[in-house]
LUMGUGU-552850 format. One line per 5 residues: number of its first residue (from 0); their letters; for each residue z, y, x of N, C-alpha, C, O, CB. Coordinates in nm, 4 decimals. Glycine has a CB too. Layout:
<sites>
NUM> A> Z:Y:X:Z:Y:X:Z:Y:X:Z:Y:X:Z:Y:X; ...
</sites>
This chain:
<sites>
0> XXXXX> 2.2462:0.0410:0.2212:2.1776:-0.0699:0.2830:2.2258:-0.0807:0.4268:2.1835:0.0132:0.4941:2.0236:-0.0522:0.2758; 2.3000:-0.1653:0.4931:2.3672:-0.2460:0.5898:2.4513:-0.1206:0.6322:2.4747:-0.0751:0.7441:2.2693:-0.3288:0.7104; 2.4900:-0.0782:0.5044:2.6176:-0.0053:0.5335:2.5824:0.1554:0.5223:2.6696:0.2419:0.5295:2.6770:-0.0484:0.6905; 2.4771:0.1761:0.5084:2.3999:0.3245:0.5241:2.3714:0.3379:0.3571:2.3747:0.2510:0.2699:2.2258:0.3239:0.6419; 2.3434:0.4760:0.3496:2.3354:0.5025:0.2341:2.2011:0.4540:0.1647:2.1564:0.5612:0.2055:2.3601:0.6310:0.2290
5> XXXXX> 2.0896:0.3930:0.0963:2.0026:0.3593:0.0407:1.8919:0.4928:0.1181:1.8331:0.4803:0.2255:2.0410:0.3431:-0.1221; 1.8886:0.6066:0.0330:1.7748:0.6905:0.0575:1.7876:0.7288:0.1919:1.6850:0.7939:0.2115:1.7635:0.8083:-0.0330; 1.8732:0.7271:0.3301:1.8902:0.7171:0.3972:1.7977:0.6111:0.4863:1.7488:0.6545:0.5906:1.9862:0.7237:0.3712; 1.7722:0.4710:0.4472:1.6739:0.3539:0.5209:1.5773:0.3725:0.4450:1.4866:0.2979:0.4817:1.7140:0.1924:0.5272; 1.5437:0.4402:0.3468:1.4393:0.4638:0.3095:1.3357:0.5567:0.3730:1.2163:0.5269:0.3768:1.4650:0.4882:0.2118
10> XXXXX> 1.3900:0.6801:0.4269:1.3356:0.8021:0.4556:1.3182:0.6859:0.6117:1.1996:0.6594:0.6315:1.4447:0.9809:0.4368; 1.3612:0.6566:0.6576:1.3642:0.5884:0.8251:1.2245:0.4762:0.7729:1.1143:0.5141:0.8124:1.5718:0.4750:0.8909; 1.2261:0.3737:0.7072:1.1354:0.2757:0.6815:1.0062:0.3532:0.6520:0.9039:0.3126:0.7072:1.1821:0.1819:0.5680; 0.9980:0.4789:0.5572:0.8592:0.5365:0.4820:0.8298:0.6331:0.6547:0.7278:0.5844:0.7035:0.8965:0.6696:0.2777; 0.8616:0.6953:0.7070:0.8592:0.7400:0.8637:0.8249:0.6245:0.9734:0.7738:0.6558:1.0809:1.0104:0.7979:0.9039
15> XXXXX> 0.8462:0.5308:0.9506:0.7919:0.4013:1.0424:0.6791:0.3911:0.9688:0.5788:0.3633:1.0345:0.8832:0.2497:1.0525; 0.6672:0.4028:0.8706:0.5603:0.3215:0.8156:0.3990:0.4190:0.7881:0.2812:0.3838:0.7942:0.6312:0.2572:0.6619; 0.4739:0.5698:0.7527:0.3496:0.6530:0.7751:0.2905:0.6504:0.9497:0.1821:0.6990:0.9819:0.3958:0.8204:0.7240; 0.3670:0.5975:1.0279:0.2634:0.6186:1.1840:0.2067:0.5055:1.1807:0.1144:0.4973:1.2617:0.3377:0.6382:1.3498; 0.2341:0.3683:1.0881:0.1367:0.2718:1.1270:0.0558:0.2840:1.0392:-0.0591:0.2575:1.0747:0.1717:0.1422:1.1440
20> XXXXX> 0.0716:0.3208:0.9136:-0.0124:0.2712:0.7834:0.0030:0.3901:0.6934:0.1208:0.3849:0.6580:0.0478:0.1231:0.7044; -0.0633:0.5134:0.6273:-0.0475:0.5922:0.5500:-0.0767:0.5397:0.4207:-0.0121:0.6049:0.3386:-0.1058:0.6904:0.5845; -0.1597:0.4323:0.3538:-0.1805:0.3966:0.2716:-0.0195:0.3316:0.2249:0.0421:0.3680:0.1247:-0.3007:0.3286:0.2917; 0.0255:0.2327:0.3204:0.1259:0.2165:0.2512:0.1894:0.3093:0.2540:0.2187:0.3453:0.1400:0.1857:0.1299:0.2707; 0.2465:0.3988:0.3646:0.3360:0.4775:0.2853:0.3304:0.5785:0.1754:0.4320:0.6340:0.1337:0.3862:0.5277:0.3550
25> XXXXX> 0.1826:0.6072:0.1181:0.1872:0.6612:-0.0025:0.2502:0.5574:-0.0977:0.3342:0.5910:-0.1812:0.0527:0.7063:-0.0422; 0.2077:0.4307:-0.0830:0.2306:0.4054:-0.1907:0.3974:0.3738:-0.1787:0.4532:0.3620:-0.2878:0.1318:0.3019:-0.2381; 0.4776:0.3598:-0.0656:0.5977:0.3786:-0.0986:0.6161:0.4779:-0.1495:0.6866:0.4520:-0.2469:0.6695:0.3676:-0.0224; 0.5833:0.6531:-0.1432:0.6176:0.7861:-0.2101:0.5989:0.7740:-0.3580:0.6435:0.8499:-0.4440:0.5278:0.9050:-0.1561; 0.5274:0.6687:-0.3738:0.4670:0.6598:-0.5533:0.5050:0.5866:-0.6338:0.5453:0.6205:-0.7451:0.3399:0.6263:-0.5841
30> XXXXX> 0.4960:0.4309:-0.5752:0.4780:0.2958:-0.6133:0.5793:0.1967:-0.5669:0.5558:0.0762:-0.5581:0.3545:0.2550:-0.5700; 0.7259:0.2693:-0.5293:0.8168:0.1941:-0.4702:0.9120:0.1033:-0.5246:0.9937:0.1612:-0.5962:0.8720:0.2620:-0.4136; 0.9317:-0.0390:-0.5130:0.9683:-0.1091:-0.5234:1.1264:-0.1683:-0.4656:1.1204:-0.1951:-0.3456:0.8764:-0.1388:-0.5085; 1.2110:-0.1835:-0.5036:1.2512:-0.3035:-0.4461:1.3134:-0.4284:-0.4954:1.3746:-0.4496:-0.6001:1.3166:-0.2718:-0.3725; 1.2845:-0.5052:-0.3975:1.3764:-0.6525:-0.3953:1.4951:-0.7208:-0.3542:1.5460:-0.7116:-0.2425:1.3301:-0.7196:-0.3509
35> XXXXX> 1.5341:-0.7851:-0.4433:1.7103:-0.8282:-0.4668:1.6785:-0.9395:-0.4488:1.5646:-0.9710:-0.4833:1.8078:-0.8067:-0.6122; 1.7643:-1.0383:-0.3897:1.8398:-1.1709:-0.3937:1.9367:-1.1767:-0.3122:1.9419:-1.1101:-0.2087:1.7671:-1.2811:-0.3678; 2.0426:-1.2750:-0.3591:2.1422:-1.2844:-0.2850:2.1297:-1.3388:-0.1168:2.0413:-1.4052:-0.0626:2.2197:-1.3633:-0.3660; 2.2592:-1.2795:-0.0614:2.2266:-1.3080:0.0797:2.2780:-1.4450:0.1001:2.3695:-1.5174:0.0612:2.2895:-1.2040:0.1835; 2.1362:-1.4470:0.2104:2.1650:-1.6181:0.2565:2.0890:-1.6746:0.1491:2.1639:-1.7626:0.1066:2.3448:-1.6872:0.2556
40> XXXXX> 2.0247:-1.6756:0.1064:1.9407:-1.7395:-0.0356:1.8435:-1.8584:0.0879:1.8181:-1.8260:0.2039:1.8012:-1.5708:-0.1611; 1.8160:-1.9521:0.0437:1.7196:-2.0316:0.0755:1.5758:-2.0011:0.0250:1.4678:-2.0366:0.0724:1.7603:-2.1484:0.0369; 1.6065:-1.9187:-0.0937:1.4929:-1.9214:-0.1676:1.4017:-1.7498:-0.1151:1.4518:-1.6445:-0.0757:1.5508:-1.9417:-0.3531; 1.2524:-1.7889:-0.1387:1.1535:-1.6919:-0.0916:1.1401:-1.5920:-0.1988:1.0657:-1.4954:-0.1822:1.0166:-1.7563:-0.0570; 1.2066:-1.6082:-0.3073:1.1515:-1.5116:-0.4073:1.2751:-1.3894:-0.4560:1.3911:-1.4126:-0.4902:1.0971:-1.6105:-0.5466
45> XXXXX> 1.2366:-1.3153:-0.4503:1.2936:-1.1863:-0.4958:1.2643:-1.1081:-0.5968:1.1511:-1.0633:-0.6150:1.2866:-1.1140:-0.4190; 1.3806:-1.0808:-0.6841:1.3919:-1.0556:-0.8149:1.3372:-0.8367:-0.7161:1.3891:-0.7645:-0.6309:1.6093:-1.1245:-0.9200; 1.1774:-0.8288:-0.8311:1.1598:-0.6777:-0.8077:1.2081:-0.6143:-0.8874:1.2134:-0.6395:-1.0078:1.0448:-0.6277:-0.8003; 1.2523:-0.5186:-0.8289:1.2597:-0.3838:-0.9942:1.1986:-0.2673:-0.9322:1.1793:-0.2643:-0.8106:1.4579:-0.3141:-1.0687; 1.1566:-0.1393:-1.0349:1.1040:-0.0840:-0.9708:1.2370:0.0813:-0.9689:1.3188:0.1062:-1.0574:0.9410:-0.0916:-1.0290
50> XXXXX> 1.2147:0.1576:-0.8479:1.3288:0.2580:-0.8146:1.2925:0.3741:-0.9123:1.1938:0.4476:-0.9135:1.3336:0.3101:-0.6444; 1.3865:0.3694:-0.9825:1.3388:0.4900:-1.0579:1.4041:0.6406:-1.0177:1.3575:0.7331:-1.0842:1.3708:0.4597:-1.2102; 1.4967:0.6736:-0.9263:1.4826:0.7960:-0.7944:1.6255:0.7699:-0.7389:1.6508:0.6595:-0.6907:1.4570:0.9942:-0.8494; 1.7228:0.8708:-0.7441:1.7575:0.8545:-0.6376:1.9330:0.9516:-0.6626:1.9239:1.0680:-0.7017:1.6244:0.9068:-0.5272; 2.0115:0.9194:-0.6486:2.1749:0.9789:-0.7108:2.1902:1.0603:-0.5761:2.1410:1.0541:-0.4634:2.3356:0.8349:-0.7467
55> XXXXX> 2.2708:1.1297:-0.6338:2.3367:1.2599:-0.5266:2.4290:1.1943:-0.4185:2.4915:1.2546:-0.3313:2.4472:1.3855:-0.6194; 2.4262:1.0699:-0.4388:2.5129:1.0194:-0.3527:2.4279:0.9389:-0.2536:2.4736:0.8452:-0.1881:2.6192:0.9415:-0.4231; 2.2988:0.9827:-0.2471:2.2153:0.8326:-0.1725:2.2119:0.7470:-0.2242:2.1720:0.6561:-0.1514:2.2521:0.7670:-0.0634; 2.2469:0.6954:-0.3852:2.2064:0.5625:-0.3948:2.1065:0.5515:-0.4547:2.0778:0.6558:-0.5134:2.2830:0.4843:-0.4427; 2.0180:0.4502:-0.4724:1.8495:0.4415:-0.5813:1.8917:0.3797:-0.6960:1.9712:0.2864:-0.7078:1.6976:0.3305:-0.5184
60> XXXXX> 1.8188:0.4527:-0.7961:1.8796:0.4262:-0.8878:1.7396:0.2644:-0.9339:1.6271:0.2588:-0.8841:1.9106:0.5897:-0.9939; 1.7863:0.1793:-1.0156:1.6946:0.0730:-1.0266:1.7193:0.0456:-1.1968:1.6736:-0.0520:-1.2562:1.7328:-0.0652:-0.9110; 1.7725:0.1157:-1.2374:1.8257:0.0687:-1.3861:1.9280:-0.0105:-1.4071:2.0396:0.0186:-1.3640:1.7378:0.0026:-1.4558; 1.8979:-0.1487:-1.4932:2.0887:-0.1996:-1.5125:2.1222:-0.2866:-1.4116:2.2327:-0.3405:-1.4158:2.1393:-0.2975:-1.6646; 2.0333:-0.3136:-1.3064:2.0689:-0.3979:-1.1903:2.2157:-0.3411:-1.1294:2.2305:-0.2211:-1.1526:1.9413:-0.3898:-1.0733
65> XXXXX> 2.2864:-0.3810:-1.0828:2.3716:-0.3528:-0.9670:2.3516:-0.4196:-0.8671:2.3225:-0.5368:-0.8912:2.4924:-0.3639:-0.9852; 2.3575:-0.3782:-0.7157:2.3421:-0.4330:-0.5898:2.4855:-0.4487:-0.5739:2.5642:-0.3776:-0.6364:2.2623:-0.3489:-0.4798; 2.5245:-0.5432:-0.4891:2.6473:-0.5522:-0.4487:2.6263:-0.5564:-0.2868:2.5169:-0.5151:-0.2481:2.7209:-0.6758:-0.5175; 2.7282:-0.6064:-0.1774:2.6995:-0.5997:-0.0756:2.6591:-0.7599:-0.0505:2.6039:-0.7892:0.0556:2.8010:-0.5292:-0.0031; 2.6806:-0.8380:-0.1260:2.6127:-0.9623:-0.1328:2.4823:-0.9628:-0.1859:2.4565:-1.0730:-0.2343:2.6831:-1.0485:-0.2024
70> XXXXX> 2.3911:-0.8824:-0.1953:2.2817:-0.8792:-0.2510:2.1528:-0.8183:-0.0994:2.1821:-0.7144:-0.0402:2.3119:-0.7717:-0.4010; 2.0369:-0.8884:-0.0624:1.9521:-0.8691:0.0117:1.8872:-0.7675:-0.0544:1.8457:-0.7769:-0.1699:1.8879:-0.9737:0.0466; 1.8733:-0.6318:0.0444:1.7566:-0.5947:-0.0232:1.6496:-0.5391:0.0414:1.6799:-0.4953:0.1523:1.7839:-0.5176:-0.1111; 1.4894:-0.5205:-0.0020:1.3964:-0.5168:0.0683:1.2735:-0.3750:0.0218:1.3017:-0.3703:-0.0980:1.3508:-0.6671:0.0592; 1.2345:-0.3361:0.0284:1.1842:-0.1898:0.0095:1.0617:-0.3055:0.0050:1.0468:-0.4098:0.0687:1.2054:-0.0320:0.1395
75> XXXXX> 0.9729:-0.2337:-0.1089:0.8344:-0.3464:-0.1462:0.7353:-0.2398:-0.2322:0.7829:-0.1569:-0.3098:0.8888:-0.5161:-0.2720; 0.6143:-0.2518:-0.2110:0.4960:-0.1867:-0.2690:0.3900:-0.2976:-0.3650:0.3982:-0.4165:-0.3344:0.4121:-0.1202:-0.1335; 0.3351:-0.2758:-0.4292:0.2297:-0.3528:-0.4796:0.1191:-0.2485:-0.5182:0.1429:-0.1460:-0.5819:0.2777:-0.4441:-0.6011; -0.0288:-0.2934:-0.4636:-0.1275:-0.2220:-0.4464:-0.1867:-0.2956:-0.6268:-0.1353:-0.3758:-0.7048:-0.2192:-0.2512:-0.2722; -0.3191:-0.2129:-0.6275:-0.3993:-0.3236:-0.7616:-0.4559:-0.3677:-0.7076:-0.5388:-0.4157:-0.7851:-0.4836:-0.2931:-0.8828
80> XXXXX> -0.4997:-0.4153:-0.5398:-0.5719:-0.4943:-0.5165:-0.4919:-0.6760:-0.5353:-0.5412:-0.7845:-0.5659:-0.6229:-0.4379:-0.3798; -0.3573:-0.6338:-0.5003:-0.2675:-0.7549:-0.4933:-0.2193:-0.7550:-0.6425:-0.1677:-0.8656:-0.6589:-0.1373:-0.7435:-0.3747; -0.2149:-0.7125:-0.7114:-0.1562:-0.7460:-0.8585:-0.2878:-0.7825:-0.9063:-0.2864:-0.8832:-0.9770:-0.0737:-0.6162:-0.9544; -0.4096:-0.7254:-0.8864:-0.5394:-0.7759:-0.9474:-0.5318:-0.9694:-0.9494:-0.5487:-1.0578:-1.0334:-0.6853:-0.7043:-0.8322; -0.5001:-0.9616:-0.8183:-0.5470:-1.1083:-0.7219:-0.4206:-1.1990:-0.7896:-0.4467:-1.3130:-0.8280:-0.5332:-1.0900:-0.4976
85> XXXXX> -0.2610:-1.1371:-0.8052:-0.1587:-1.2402:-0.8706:-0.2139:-1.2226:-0.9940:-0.1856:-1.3371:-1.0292:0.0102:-1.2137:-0.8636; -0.2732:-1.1736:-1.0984:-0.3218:-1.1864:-1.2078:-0.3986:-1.3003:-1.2191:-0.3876:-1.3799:-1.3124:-0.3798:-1.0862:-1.2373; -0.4905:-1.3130:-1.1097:-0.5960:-1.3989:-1.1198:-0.5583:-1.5384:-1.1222:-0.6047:-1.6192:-1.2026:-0.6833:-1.3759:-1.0195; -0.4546:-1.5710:-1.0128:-0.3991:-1.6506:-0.9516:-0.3509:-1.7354:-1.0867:-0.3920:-1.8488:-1.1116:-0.3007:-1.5892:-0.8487; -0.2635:-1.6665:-1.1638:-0.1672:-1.7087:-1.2906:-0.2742:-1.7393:-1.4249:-0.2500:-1.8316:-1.5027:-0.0442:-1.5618:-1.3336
90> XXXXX> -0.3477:-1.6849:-1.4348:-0.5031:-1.7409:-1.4846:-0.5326:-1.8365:-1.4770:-0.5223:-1.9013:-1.5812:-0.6056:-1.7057:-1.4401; -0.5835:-1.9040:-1.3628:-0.5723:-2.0056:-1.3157:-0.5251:-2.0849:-1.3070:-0.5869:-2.1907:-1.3186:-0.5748:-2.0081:-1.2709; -0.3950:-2.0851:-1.2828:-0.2874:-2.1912:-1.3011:-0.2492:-2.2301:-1.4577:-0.2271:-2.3446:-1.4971:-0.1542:-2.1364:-1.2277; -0.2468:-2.1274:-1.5262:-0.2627:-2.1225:-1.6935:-0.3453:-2.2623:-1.7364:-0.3232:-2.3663:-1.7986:-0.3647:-1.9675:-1.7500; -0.4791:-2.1832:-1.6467:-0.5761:-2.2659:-1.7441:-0.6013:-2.3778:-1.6828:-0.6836:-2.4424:-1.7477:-0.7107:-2.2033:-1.7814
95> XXXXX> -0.5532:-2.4546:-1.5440:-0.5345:-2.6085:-1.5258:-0.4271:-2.6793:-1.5802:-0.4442:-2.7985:-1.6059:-0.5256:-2.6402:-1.3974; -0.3216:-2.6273:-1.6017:-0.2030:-2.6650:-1.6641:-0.2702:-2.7240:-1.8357:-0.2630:-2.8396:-1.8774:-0.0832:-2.5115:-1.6623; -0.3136:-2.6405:-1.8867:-0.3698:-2.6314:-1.9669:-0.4812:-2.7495:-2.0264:-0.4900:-2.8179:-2.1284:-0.3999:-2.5299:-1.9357; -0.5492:-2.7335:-1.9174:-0.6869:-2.8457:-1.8875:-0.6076:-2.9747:-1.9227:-0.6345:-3.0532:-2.0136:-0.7625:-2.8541:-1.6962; -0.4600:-2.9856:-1.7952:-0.3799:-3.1612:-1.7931:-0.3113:-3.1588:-1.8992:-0.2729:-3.2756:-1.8951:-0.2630:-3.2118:-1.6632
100> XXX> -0.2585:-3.1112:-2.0056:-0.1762:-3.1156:-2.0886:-0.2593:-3.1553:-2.1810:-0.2323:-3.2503:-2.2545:-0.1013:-3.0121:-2.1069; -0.4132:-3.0616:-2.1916:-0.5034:-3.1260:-2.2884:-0.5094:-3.0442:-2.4073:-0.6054:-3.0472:-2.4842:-0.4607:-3.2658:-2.3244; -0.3801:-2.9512:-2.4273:-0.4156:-2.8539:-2.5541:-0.5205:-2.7457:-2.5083:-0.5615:-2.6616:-2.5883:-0.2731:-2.7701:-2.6139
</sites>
């Protein structure tokens, strides 16, 4: 990541982040995430996957994704208070979609 090895900005980001916030940084130690899109994207949304650990070489491993150096990437957590709430959200939208369509 910007040229550094992955678990490398990781250990630096989860160390920034335990002096402001220990909650998140547990849940980075647990519950760590990250996000891909290409660089320069216009767009707000980022494809998550979740890190499943970590190669002898510093890199994270994410499964069949490959990062390239054209690829943004962003270290990301999700609590159940916020997956509770996007659950809800998509519920919702379900069931007005739903309502106008009429089925």
């Amino acid at each position: 990541l910007d040229g550094r090895p992955a678990i490398e900005s990781l250990r630096e980001t989860l160390s920034k982040t335990l002096q402001k916030d220990s909650r998140v940084a547990e849940l980075l130690k647990n519950a760590l995430l990250i996000g891909l899109r290409p660089r320069g994207s216009k767009d707000d949304a980022f494809l998550v996957r979740q890190v499943r650990g970590a190669g002898s070489d510093g890199s994270l491993l994410i499964g069949d994704d490959s990062i390239s150096d054209e690829t943004e990437c962003r270290f990301m957590v999700r609590d159940d208070v916020a997956a509770r709430e996007d659950l809800e959200d998509t519920i919702k939208r379900y069931s007005l979609e739903k309502m106008f369509k009429g089925t």
